[in-house]
C-alpha positions in Angstrom: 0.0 0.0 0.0 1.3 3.1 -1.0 0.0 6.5 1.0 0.1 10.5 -0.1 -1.4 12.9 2.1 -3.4 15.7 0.4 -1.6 19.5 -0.9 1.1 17.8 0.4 4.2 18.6 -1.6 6.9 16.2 -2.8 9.6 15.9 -4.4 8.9 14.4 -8.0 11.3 11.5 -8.1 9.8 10.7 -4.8 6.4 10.2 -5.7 6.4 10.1 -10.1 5.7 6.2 -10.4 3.2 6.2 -7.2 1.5 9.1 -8.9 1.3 7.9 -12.5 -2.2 8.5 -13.7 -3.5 11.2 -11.4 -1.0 14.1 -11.3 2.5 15.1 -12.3 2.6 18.5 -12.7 4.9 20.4 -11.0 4.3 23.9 -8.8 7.5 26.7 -9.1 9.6 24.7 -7.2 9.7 21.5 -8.9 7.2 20.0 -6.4 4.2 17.8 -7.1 0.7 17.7 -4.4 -2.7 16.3 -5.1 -5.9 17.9 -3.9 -7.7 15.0 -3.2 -8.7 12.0 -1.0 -9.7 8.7 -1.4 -7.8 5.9 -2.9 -6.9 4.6 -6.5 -5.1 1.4 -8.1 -2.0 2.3 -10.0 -1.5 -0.6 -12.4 2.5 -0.1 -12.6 3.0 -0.3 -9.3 0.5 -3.5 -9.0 -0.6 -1.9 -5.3 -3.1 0.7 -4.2 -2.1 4.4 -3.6 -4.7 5.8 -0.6 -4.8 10.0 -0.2 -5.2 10.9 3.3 -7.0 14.2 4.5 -4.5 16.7 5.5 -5.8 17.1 8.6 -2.9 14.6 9.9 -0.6 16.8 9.1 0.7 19.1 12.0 2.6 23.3 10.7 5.9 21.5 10.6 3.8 19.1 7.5 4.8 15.8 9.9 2.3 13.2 10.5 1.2 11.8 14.2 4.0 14.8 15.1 7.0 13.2 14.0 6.6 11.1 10.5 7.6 12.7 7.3 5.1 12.0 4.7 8.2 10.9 2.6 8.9 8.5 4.6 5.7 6.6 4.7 5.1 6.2 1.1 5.4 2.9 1.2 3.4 2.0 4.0 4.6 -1.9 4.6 8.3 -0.9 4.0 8.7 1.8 6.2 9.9 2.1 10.1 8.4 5.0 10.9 5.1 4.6 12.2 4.7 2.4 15.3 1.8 -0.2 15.1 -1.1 1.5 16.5 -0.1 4.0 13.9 0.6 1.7 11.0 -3.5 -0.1 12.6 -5.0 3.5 12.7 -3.9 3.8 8.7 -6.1 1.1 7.8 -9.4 2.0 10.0 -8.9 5.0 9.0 -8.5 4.4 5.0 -11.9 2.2 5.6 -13.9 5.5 7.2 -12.9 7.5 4.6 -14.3 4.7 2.1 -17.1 4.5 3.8 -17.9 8.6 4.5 -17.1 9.0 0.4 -20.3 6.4 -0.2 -22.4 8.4 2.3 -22.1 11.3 0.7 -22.0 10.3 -2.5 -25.7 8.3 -1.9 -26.9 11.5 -0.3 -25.9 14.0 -3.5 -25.5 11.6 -6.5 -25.9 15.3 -8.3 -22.2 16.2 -6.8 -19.3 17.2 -8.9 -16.5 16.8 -6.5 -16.6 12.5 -6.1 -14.4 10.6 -9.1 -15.6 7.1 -9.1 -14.6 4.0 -11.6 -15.1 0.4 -10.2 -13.6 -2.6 -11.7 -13.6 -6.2 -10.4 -11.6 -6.2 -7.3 -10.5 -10.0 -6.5 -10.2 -12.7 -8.5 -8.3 -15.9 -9.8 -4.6 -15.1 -11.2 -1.7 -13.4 -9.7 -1.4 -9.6 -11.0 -1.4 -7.4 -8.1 -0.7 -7.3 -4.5 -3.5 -6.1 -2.8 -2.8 -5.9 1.2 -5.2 -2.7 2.4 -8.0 -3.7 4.9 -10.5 -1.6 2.8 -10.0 -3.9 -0.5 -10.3 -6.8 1.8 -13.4 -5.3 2.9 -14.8 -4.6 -0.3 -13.6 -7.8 -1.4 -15.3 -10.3 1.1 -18.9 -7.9 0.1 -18.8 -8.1 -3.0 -17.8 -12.3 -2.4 -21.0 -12.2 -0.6 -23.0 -10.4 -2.8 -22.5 -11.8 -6.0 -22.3 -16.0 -4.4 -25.6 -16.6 -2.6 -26.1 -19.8 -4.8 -22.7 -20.8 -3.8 -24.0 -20.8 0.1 -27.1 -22.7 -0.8 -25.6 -25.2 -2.5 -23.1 -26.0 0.4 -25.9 -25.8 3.2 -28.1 -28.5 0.8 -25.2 -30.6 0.8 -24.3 -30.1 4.3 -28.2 -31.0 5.8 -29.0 -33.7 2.7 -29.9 -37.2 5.2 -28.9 -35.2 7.8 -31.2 -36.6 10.9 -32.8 -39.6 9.2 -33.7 -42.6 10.9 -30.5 -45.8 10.2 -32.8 -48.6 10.1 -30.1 -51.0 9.6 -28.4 -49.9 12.8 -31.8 -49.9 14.7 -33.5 -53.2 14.2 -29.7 -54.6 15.2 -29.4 -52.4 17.9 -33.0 -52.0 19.3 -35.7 -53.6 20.6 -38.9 -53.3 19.6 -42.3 -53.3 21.1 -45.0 -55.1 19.2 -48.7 -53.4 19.0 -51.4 -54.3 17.2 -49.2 -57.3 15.2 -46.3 -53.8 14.1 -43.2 -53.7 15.6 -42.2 -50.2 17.3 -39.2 -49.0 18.0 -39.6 -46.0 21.0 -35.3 -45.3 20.5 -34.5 -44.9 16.4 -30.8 -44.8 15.4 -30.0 -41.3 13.6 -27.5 -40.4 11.4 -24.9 -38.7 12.6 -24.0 -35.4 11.9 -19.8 -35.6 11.5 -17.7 -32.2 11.1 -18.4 -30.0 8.3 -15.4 -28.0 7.2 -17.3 -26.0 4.7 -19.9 -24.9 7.7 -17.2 -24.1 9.6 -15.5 -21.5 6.9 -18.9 -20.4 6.2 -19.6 -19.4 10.0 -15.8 -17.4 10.0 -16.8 -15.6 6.7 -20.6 -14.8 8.0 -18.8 -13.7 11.5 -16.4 -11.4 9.4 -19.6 -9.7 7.6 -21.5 -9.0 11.1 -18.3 -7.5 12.7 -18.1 -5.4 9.2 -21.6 -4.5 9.7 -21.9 -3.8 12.8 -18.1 -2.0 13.3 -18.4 0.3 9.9 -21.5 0.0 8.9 -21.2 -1.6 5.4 -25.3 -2.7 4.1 -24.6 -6.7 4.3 -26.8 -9.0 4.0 -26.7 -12.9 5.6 -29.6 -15.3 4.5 -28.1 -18.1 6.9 -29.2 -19.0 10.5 -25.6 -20.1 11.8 -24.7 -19.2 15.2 -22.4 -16.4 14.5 -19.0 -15.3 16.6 -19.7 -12.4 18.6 -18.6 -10.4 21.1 -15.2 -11.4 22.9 -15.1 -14.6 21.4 -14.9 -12.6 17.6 -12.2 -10.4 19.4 -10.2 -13.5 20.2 -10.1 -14.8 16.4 -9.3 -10.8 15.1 -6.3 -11.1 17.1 -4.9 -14.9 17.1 -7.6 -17.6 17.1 -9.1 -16.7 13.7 -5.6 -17.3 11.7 -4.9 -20.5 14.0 -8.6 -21.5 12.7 -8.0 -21.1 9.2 -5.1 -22.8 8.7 -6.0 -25.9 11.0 -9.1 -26.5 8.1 -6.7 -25.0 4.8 -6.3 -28.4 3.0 -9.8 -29.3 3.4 -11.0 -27.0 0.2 -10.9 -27.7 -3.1 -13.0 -26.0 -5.3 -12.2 -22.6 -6.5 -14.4 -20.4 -4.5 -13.7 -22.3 -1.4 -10.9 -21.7 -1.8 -10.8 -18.3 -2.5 -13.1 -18.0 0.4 -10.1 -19.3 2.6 -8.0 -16.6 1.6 -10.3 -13.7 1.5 -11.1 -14.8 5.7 -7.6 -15.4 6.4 -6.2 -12.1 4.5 -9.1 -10.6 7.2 -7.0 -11.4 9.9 -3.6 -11.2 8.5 -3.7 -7.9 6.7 -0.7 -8.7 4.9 -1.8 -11.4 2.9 -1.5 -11.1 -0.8 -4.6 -10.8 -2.7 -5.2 -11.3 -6.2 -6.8 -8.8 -9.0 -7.5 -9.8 -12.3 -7.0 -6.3 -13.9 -4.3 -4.2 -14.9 -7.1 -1.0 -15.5 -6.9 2.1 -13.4 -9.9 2.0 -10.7 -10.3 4.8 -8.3 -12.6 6.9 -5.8 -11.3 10.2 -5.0 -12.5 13.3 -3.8 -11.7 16.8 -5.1 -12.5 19.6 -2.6 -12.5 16.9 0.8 -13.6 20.4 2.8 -17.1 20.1 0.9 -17.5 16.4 2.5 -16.1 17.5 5.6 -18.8 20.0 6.0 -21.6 18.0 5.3 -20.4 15.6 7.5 -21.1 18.3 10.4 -24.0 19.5 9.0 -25.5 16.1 8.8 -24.4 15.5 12.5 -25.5 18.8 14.3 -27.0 21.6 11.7 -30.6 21.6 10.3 -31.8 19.5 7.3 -32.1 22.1 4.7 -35.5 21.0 3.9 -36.3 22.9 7.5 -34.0 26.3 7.2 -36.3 28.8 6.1 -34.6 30.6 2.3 -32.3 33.9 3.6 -31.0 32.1 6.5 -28.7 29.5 4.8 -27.7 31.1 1.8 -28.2 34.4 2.7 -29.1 37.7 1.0 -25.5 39.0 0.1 -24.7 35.6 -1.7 -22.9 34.7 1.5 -23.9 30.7 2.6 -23.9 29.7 6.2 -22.4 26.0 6.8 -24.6 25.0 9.9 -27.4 26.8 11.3 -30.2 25.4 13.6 -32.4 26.4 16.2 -32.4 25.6 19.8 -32.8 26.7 23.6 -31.6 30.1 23.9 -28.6 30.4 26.5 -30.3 32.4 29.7 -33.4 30.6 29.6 -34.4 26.8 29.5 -37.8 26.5 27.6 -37.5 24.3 24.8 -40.1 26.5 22.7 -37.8 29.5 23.3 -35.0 29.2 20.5 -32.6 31.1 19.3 -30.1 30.5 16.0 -27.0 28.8 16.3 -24.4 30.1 13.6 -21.8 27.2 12.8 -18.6 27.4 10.1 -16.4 24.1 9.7 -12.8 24.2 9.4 -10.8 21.7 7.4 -7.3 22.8 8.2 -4.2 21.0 8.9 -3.6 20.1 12.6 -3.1 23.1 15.0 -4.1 25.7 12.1 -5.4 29.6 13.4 -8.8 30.7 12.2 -8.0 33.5 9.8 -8.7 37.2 10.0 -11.2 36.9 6.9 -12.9 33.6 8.5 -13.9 35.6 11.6 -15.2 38.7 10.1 -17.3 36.3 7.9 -18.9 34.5 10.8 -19.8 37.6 12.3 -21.2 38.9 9.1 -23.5 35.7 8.9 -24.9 36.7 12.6 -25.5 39.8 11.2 -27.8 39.0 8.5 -29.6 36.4 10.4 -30.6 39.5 12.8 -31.6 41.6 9.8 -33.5 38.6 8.5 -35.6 37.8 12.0 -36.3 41.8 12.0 -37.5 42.2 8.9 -39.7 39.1 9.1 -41.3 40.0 12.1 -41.4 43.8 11.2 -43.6 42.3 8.2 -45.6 40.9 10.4 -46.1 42.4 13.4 -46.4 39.3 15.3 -44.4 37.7 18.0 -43.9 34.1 17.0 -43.6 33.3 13.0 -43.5 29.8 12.1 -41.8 28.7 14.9 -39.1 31.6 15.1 -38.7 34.1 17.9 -38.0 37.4 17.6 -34.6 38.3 18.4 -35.3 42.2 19.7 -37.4 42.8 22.8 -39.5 45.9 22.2 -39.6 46.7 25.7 -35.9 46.9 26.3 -34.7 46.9 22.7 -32.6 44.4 23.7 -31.1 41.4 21.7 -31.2 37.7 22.4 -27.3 36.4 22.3 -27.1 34.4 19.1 -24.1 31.8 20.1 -21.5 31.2 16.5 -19.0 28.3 16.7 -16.0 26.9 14.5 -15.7 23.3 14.1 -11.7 22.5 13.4 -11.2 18.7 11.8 -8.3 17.4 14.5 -6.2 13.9 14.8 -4.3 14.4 18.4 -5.5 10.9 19.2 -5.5 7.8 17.8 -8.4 6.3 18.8 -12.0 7.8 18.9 -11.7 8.4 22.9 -12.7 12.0 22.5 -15.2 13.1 19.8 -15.4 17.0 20.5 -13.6 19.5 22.6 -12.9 23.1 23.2 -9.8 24.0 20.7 -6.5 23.3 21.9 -5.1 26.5 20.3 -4.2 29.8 22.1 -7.2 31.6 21.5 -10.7 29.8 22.0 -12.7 33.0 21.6 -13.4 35.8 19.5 -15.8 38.8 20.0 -16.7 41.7 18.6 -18.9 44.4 19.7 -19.3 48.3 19.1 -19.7 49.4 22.7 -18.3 47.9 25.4 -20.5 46.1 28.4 -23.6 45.9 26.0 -24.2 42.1 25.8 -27.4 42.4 24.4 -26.7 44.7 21.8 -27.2 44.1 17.7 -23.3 44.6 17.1 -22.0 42.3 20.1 -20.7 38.8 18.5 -18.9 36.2 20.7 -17.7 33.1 18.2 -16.3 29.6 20.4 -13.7 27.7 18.9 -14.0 23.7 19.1 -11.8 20.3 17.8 -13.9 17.5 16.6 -11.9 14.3 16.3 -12.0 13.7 12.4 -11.8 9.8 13.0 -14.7 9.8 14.8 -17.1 11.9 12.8 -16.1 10.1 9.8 -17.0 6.7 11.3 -20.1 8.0 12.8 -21.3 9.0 9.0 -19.9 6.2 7.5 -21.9 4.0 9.8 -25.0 5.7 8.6 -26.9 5.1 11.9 -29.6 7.7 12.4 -30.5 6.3 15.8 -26.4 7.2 16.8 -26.1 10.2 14.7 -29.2 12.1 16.6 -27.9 10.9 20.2 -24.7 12.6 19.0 -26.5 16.0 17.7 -28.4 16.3 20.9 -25.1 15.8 23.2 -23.1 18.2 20.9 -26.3 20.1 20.9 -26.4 20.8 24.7 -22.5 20.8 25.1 -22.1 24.0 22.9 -24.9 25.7 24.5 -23.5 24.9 27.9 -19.8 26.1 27.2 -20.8 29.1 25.8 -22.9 29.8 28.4 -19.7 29.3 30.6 -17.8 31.6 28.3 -20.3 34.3 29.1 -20.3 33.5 32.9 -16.4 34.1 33.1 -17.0 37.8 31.1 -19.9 38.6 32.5 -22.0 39.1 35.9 -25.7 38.4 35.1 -28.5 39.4 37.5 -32.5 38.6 37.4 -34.5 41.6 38.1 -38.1 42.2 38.2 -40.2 45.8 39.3 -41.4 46.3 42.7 -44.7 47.1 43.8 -46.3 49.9 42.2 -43.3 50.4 39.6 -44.1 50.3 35.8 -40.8 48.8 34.7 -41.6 49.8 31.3 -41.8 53.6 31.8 -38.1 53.3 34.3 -36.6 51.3 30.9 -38.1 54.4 28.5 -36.8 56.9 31.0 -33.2 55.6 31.7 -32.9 54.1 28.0 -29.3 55.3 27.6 -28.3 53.6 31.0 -29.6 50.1 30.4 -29.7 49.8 26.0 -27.7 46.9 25.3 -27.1 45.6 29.1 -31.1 44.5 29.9 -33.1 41.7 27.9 -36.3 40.2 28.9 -35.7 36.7 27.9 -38.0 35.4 30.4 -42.3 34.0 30.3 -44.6 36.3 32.5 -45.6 35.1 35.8 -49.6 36.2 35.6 -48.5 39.8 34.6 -45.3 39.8 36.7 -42.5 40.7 34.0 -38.7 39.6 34.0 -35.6 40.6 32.7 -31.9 39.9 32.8 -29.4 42.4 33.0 -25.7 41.2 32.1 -22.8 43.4 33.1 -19.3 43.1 32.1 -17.2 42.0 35.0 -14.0 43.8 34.4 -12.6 45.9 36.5 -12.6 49.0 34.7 -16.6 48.4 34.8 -17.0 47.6 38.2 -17.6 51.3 39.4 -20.0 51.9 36.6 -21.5 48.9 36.8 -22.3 49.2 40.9 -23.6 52.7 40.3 -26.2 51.2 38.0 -27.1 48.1 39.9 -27.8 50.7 43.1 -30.1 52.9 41.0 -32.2 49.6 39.6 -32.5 48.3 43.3 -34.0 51.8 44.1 -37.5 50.2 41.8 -36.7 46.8 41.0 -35.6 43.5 43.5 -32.3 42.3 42.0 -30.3 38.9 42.4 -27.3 37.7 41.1 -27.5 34.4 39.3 -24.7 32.1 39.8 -25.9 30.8 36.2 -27.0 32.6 33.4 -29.9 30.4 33.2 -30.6 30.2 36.5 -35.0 30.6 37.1 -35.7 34.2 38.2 -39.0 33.2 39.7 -36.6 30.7 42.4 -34.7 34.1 43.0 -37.1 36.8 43.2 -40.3 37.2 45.2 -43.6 37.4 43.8 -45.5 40.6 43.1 -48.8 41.7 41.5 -48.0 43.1 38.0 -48.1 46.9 37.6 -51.4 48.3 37.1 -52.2 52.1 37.6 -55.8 51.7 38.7 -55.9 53.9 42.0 -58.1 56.5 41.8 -55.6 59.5 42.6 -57.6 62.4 44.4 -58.7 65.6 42.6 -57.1 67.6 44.7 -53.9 66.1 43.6 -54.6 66.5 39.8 -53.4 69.0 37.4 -56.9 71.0 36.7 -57.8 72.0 33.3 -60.4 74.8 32.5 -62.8 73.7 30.0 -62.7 77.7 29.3 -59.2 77.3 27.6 -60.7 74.3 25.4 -63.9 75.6 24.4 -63.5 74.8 21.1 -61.4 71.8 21.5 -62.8 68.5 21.6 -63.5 65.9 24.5 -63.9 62.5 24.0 -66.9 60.9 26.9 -66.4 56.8 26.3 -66.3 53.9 28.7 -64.5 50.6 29.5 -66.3 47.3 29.9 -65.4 45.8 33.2 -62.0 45.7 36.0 -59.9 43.6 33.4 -60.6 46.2 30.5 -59.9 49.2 32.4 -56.5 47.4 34.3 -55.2 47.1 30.5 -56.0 51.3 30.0 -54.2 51.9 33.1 -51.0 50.0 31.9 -51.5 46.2 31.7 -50.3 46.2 28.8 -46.9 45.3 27.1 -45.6 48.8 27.0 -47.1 49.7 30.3 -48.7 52.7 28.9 -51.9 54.2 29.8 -54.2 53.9 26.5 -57.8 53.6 25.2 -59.1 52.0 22.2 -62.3 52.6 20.1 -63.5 50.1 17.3 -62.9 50.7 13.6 -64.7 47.8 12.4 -67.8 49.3 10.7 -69.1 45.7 11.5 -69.0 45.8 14.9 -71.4 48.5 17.2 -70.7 51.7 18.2 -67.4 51.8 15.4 -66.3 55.2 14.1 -64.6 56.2 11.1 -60.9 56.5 11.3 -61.3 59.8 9.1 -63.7 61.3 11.7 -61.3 60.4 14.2 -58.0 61.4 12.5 -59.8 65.2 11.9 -61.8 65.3 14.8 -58.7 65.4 17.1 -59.3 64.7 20.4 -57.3 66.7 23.9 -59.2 64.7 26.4 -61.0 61.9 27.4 -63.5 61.2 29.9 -64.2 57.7 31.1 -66.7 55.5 32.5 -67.5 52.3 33.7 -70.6 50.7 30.5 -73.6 50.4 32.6 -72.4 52.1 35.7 -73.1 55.8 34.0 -76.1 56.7 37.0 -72.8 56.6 39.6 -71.4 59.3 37.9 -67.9 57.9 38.2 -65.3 58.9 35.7 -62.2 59.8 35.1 -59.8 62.0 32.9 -56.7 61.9 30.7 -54.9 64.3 29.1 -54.2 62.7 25.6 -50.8 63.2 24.1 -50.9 61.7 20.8 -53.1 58.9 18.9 -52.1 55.8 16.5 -54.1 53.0 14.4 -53.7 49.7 15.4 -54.1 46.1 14.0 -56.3 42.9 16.0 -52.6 41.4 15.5 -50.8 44.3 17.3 -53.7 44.7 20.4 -53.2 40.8 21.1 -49.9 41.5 21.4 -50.7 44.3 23.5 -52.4 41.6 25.5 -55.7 43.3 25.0 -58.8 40.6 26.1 -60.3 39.4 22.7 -59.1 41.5 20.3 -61.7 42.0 16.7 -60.4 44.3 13.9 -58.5 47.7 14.0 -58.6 50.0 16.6 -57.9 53.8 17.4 -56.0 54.0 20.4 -55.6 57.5 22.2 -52.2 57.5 24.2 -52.4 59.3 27.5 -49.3 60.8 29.8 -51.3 61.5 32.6 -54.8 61.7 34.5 -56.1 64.8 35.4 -59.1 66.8 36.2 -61.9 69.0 34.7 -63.6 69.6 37.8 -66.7 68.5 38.6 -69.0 67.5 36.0 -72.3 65.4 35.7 -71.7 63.0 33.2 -74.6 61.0 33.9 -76.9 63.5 32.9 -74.7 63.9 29.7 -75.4 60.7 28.9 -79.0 60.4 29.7 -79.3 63.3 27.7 -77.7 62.2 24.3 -80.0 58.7 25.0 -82.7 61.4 24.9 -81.8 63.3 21.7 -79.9 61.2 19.3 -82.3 58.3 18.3 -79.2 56.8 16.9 -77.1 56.6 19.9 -75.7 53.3 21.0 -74.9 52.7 24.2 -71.6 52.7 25.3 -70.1 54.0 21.8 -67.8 57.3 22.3 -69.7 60.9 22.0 -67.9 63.8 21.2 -68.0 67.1 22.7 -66.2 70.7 22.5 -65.0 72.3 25.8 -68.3 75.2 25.5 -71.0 71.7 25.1 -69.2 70.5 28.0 -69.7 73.4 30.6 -73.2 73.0 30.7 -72.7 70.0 32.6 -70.2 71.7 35.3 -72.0 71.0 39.0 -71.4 73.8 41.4 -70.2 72.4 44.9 -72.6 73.2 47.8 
């Protein structure tokens, strides 16, 4: 067996014969490399030339850390490698078989895989074939194209098997007499003597489940033989197996038994020579192995494509993301709470940096994917689209951390002890951000750098088992979220807050905005009303005097914890409190009086709310905490207005009522500071009861007084004189209409 590692470059007289029929050509300096992997048959040498990836290959360009790849050319005359390293060639040559025929099954449209078959093993002695993979591929194709050959021996090998010797019986037996019939309760058999064939058979049947169920080669065995398994199989791979063999060698004749023999015994002795009866070029190579290597990854923890919405994988600016999938955001732990996972594989030689270019890209794909989520959901107006979430919190106008991750292709082992770690290079981490100590800002980027064993991963998608490839996604799944939670736990300080008593935590974020953009998120569910967030703080010490002034400030209106996790549950931390709602009734001593003089031409709006729950939601239960009132544009519904009767007819106050209460003459009034139209979509998010159609909603900053009027009798009054009044729908009334009403106190 003859090996070449991939782009790396030799010396031509080196590597011209082993080469012959693939490539020649010569760079500046009179080197020669190949860019691809897999293996071919070079019919001068009579021997098989395999391409390894290049990730074996360390900065110095040695492999295992101290092997020049000149030296190993000639794998079984060499004394370089030491055994496990000369064993770890062979699996590792099969894997790479096996990972090729994956991927090639799974996009037979590629244009990267070279394939030509030609018969692999036959009679005749024209080329020394001694790599496990051919004897592999060899014993498969043995079984796949003789399944008459089996049946024949097993007919032969049962035929009188277990019939009765009635010579033997009658002269050995006695026999009981009934009804004038001898019979004989203790027949003679046949018996069954040692079958040499069975025995091979059971060896080469063994071989195939071991093949099966070790690399996952598609085999098929239509015999019920009890098969060698387990320890016992382990025994004949290392000693018992070649001690088996030749103890039955002279009992074959024919030629396929034969050949049979030596295709189980070359199994355990990978040395054995192994006849081809071609001299033609056969080959299965890959150009471009960093194609395979990626979807190798992608099969094993991104998203089918079928399920990535078009603009997040190949994105808008041409740009195409390698892995992307969604699932549990890092500060919370609900599994309908997802956030986008950014993933980029790197297929470098052992030890390789990430380049300049390669981070700037990964943070450029974050960056689309947040421009994608906001213009989706600024389409629609709605908080959950087809299973995404919205990235921005429109109370805070915070961002959810998006976690991005490289995935380098390593051999520091080898075995397959380890499948994935964090990178054993300098730097693990990369960030990048426009201010500092804003976590939760648009422009803030942290990337984690891992090492997946590229054994491994190649023998878990060779093996082509879906039940062990999605145990594998969810453990790699929950081991990225988890150290990149603990990369943000060592920069940051994270703290659970949540308003006090009588505090409308949306009106504290509008007013100290410039304090808290970027360091407060609300990442948490509602507890009836109550409202969470999570404020992150870098942890440096040229923060801490900032950071202590605003944490003193916050625990002036809100209760504040540190979490010793950043997805620790803020409802274990913090105590329970009734949701801010601005329903007292504040006296009218203590509000700001208005003269309906000054507004006699202006108009007042005199509607009602429906019940508690409605007029809770006008006095700030609501998702911006606002104070706001809504009247019915849908002409369908009763008591609607016309938005362009509204829009003209604009409104300074508004009185309100309770619908059915009006005799009580209790009411009360808000200055209106501006007006806006909105959707059933937007007032459900809004969390108004019920919503049906559009709505004009009058925003209010504050409740005041007019003094002391008798709205009931308005009321009554309009019942009176408009026939087409309905009750409860808004009336409208200038400042001069409304100081007829005006009770003198007594």
């Amino acid at each position: 067996m003859r090996l070449i590692i991939e782009e790396h470059r030799y010396p031509v007289d080196k590597v011209k014969d082993v080469l012959d029929g693939i490539s020649t050509l010569r760079d500046v300096d009179g080197l020669v490399s190949v860019n691809y992997v897999g293996y071919y048959y070079n019919p001068t040498l009579k021997d098989c030339v395999f391409i390894l990836p290049k990730v074996l290959l360390d900065e110095s360009e040695k492999v295992f850390g101290h092997c020049s790849p000149e030296d190993i050319i000639d794998l079984e005359n060499q004394d370089c490698l030491t055994q496990e390293e000369h064993d770890f060639i062979y699996e590792l040559s099969v894997w790479i078989y096996r990972a090729i025929v994956v991927y090639q099954d799974s996009k037979p449209q590629n244009n990267i895989v070279l394939k030509q078959n030609v018969q692999q093993m036959a009679k005749g002695r024209l080329r020394q074939c001694n790599t496990f993979l051919d004897i592999l591929l060899a014993m498969l194709k043995f079984n796949r194209e003789n399944q008459d050959f089996f049946f024949f021996i097993l007919r032969n090998i049962h035929s009188g098997y277990n019939k009765i010797n009635w010579t033997r019986t009658i002269s050995h037996t006695s026999a009981i007499v009934q009804d004038n019939s001898p019979v004989y309760l203790n027949p003679v058999n046949k018996k069954r003597q040692i079958n040499f064939d069975e025995e091979l058979l059971i060896i080469f049947f063994s071989i195939l489940n071991y093949i099966n169920e070790q690399y996952g080669f598609p085999v098929q065995i239509n015999v019920n033989f009890p098969l060698i398994k387990g320890e016992m199989f382990e025994h004949y791979r290392k000693e018992m197996g070649k001690a088996k063999l030749m103890q039955i060698k002279y009992k074959y004749f024919s030629d396929k038994a034969l050949y049979l023999w030596e295709l189980c015994y070359a199994f355990f002795d990978q040395s054995k020579k192994i006849n081809v009866e071609t001299d033609d070029k056969e080959y299965l190579l890959v150009k471009n192995f960093n194609i395979v290597f990626e979807a190798i990854i992608d099969e094993l923890i991104g998203a089918p494509e079928s399920e990535t919405p078009s603009g997040l994988k190949d994105q808008g600016d041409g740009k195409r993301v390698d892995h992307i999938y969604q699932y549990k955001d890092l500060i919370h732990n609900e599994e309908d709470k997802p956030v986008y996972y950014i993933g980029d594989s790197k297929y470098y030689k052992r030890g390789a940096p990430i380049g300049e270019n390669s981070v700037y890209k990964q943070f450029t794909y974050a960056r689309n994917v947040i421009q994608w989520n906001l213009d989706l959901f600024n389409d629609s107006q709605v908080t959950e689209l087809n299973g995404h979430i919205k990235l921005r919190d429109d109370v805070t106008e915070g961002y959810n951390v998006i976690p991005n991750f490289f995935i380098s292709a390593q051999q520091n082992t080898l075995g397959r002890s380890f499948d994935i770690q964090q990178t054993t290079n300098e730097q693990k981490y990369y960030q990048s951000k426009q201010f500092d100590n804003r976590l939760f800002d648009r422009d803030t980027f942290l990337i984690a750098h891992y090492d997946v064993n590229f054994l491994f991963v190649v023998a878990l998608y060779g093996r082509n088992n879906k039940g062990e490839k999605s145990a594998w996604k969810e453990k790699v799944r929950g081991m990225f979220r988890r150290e990149i939670q603990a990369m943000l736990e060592q920069n940051f300080n994270f703290y659970a807050i949540t308003a006090k008593e009588g505090v409308n935590a949306a009106a504290y974020i509008d007013d100290h905005f410039q304090e808290l953009l970027g360091k407060i998120f609300t990442p948490y569910p509602d507890r009836e009303g109550q409202k969470y967030f999570s404020v992150a703080l870098d942890n440096r010490e040229n923060f801490s005097e900032a950071n202590e002034t605003l944490l003193n400030q916050l625990k002036e209106n809100f209760y504040v914890e540190q979490c010793e996790h950043i997805s620790d549950d803020p409802k274990a931390l913090l105590p329970e409190v009734a949701p801010f709602v601005q329903q007292m009734a504040v006296p009218s001593n203590f509000l700001t009086y208005h003269y309906l003089e000054k507004y006699a031409d202006k108009l007042i709006l005199i509607g009602c709310y429906h019940n508690q729950a409605h007029l809770n939601w006008i006095l700030g239960n609501n998702d911006k905490g606002t104070l706001i009132y809504n009247v019915r544009l849908d002409k369908s519904r009763p008591g609607a207005q016309k938005i362009t009767q509204l829009s003209n007819n604009v409104a300074c106050f508004v009185i309100l009522y309770e619908q059915a209460h009006e005799h009580e003459n209790k009411y009360r009034v808000f200055h209106v500071h501006h007006h806006a139209t909105m959707t059933e979509e937007r007032m459900r998010k809004a969390r108004y009861p019920e919503p049906q159609g559009k709505y004009f909603c009058y925003v209010f900053d504050e409740e005041v007084t007019l003094g002391n009027l008798d709205i009931a009798a308005l009321i009554a009054n309009e019942q009176r004189t408009n026939t087409d009044f309905i009750q409860g729908s808004p009336i409208f009334k200038t400042g001069k209409e409304l100081i007829k009403y005006r009770k003198h106190n007594t």
